[in-house]
C-alpha positions in Angstrom: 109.9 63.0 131.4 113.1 61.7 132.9 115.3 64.0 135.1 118.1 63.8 132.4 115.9 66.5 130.1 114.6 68.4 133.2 118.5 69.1 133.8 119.2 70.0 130.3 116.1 72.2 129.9 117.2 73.5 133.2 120.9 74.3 131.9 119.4 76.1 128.9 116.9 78.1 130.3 119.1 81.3 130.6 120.2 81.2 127.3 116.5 81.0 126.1 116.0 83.9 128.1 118.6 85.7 126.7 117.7 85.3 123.3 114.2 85.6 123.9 115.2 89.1 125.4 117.4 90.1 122.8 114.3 89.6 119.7 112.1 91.4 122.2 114.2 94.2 122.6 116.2 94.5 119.0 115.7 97.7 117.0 114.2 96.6 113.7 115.1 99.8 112.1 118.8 99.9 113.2 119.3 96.3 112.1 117.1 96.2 109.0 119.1 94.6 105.9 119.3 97.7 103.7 121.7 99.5 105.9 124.2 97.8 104.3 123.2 99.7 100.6 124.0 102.8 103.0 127.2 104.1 103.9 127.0 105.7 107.2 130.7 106.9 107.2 130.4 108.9 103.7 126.5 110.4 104.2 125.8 113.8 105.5 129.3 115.9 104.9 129.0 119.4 103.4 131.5 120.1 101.1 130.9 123.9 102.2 133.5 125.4 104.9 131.9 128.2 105.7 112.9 129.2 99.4 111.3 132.4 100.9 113.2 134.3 102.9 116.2 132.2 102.6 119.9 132.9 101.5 122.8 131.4 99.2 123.9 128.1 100.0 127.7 127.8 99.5 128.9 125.8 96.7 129.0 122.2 98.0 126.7 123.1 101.2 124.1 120.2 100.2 125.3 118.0 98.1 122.7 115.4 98.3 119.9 118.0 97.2 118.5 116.8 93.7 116.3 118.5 90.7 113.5 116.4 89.0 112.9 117.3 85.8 109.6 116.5 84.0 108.0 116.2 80.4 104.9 116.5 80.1 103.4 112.9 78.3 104.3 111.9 75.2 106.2 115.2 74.5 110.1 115.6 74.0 110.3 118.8 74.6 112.0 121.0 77.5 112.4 119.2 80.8 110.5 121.2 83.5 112.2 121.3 86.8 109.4 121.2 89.3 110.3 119.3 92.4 113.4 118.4 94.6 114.9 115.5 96.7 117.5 114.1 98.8 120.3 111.8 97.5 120.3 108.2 100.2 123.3 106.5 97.9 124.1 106.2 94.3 121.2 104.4 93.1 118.3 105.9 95.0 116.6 109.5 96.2 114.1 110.5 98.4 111.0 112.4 97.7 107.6 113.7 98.1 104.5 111.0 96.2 102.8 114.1 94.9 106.3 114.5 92.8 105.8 111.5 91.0 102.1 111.4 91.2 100.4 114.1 90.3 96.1 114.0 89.3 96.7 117.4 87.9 99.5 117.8 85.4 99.8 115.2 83.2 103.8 114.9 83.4 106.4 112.1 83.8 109.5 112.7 86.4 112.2 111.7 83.6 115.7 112.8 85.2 117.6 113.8 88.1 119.8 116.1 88.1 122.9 116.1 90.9 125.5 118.2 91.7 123.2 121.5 90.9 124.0 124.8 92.5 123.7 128.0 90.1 120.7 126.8 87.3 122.5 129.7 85.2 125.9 128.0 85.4 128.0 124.7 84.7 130.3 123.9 86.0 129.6 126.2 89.2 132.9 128.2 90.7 133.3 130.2 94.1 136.1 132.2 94.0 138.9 130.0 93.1 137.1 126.8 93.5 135.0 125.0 90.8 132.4 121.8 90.8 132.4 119.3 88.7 129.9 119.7 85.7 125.9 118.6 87.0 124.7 114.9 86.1 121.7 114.6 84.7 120.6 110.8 85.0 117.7 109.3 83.8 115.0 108.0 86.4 114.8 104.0 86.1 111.4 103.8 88.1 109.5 105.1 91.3 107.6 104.1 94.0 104.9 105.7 96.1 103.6 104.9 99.2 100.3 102.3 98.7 98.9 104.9 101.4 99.8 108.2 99.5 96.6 110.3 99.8 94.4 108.1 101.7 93.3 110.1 103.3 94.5 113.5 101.4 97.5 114.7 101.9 99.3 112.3 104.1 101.8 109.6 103.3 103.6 112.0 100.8 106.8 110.1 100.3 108.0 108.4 97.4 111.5 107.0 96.3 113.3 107.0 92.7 115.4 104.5 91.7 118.1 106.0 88.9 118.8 104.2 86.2 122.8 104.4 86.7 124.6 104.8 89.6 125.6 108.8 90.2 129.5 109.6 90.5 130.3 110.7 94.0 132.1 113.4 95.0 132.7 116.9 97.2 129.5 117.8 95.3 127.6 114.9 95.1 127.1 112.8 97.9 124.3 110.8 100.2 122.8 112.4 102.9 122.5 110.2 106.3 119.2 108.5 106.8 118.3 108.6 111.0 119.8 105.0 112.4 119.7 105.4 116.1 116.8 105.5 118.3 118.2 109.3 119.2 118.2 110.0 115.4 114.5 108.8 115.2 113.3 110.5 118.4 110.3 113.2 118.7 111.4 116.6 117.6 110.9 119.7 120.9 109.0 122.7 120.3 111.5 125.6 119.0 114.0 123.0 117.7 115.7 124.2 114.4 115.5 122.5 111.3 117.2 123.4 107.9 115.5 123.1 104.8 116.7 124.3 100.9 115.5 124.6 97.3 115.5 126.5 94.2 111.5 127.3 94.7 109.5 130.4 94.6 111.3 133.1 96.4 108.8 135.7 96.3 105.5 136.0 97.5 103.9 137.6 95.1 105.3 136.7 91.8 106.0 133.4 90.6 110.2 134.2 90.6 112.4 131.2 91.3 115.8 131.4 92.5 119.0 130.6 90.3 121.0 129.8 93.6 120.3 127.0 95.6 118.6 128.8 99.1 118.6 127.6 102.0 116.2 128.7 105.3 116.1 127.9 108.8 112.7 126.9 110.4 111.6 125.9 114.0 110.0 123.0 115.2 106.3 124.2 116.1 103.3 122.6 118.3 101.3 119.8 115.5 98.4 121.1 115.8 99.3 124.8 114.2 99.4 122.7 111.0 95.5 121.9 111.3 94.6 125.3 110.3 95.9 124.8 106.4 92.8 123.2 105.8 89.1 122.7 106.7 89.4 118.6 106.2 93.1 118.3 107.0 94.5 116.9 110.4 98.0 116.5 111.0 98.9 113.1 112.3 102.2 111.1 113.9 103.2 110.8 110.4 104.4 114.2 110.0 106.2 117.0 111.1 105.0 121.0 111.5 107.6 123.5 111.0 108.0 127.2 110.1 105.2 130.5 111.2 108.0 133.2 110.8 107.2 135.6 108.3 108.9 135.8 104.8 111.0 131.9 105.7 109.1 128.8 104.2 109.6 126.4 101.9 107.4 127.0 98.4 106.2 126.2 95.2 109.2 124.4 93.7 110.7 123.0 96.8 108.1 120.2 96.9 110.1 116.4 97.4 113.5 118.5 99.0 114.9 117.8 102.4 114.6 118.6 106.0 117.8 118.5 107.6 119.2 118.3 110.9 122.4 118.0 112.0 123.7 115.2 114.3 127.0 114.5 116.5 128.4 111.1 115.7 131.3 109.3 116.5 132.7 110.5 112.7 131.9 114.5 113.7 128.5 116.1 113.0 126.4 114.9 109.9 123.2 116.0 108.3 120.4 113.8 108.3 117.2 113.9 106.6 114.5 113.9 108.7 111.2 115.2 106.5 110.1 116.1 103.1 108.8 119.2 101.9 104.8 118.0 101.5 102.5 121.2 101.9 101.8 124.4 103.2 99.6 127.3 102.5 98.7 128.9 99.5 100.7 132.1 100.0 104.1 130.9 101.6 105.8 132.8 104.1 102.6 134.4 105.4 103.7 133.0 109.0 101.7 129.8 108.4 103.5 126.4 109.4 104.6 124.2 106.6 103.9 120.0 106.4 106.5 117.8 106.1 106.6 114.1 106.1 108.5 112.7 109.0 111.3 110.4 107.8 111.3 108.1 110.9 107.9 107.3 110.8 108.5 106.0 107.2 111.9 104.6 107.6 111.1 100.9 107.2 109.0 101.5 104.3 111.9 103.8 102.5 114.5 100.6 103.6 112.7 98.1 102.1 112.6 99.8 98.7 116.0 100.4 98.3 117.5 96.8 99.0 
């Protein structure tokens, strides 16, 4: 080879380097394509300035927090409101697969409703200050994850896809999906972790609550979660929270959000970072609860909402 091309290969060899660095070492999650369907300014703010064991949100605390209504095939009849999910932007929400799956009832998720805070009333007030009336929108189609229950229990996520765009406002609004490799990191022993619903709030009848509730729950060590059941081990894929007595997410809550809150350079934001996927039979009986762990599934939740 002359020296002419020795030179030039030479003269570009940084520069390969470089780049070669820079596709060794780029975050695919923080630069995957879908980002741009999120906004990152507008997710995550609680409208609010101020489950078992839990206590009134304030009007407009989670305004990302969805109802999934159901009827059961080929009927017309009353929609039964059986899970819950988190809002990601206008088109799509985030959920549990055994929402929109389910081997045991034969029922069809068929709308979402938004903007939900008292079941008993619409529009909701506080005092002085009202909501806008709820939208109910009609789901357009879901997807599960291929993996969902392979084995049992794990890969419990699943998105929905509305069939118009929701109205944003104070009281309906994304929630912030984790971006940053901080946002994504492993959760410490004892953190604390927010979760809400309008599940089972008692643990012996089958009561639900009319107010959206909302319950604190710490960060516990994986393994507590093995004891739920005989076959079932708790993997990287998901997250173990709860084991105080009377606080738990329950029947009702299934699909709704885990929450954390995070600084960022627009003030802190909430950011969902599981989904309410299992616990024991009888809730709040200082057993952990399973959740599915958001940024383990991140890439397969971005590439279904491009």
């Amino acid at each position: 080879m002359p020296s002419f091309y020795f030179c030039i290969l030479f003269m570009l060899l940084p520069y390969l380097c470089s780049a070669v660095s820079k596709i060794n070492t780029e975050d695919p999650i923080s630069s995957h394509p879908a980002w741009k369907n999120l906004s990152n300014s507008d997710c995550g703010d609680s409208a609010a300035d101020r489950i078992i064991g839990g206590t009134n949100a304030n009007l407009g605390q989670f305004p990302w927090i969805v109802r999934i209504g159901y009827l059961e095939d080929g009927g017309d009849g009353e929609l039964l409101w059986q899970c819950g999910g988190a809002l990601v932007n206008e088109h799509y929400v985030v959920t549990a697969a055994h929402c929109v799956m389910s081997k045991e009832e034969e029922i069809t998720p068929t709308m979402i409703r938004l903007g939900e805070h008292n079941i008993r009333s619409d529009p909701d007030c506080e005092l002085s200050v009202c909501a806008p009336p709820v939208q109910d929108i009609k789901v357009k189609t879901w997807r599960t994850h291929p993996s969902f229950n392979k084995p049992a229990y794990h890969n419990d996520i699943a998105v929905i896809e509305l069939e118009k765009p929701a109205v944003l406002n104070g009281y309906v609004a994304p929630i912030c999906l984790p971006k940053t490799m901080e946002q994504r990191s492993e959760f410490r022993v004892g953190e604390i972790m927010v979760t809400a619903g309008w599940g089972k709030t008692n643990l012996t009848t089958d009561e639900s609550a009319d107010t959206l509730q909302v319950v604190t729950l710490p960060i516990v060590k994986p393994e507590l979660c093995n004891e739920l059941g005989k076959y079932f081990k708790i993997s990287i894929s998901e997250v173990c929270a709860g084991t105080e007595r009377n606080k738990d997410a329950c029947t009702g809550d299934s699909g709704g959000p885990l929450m954390k809150v995070f600084d960022t350079l627009e003030g802190p934001k909430n950011f969902l970072v599981g989904v309410v996927s299992f616990g024991p039979l009888m809730c709040g009986n200082e057993k952990p609860g399973v959740y599915t762990s958001i940024s383990y599934f991140l890439k397969w939740i971005l590439d279904n909402i491009m």
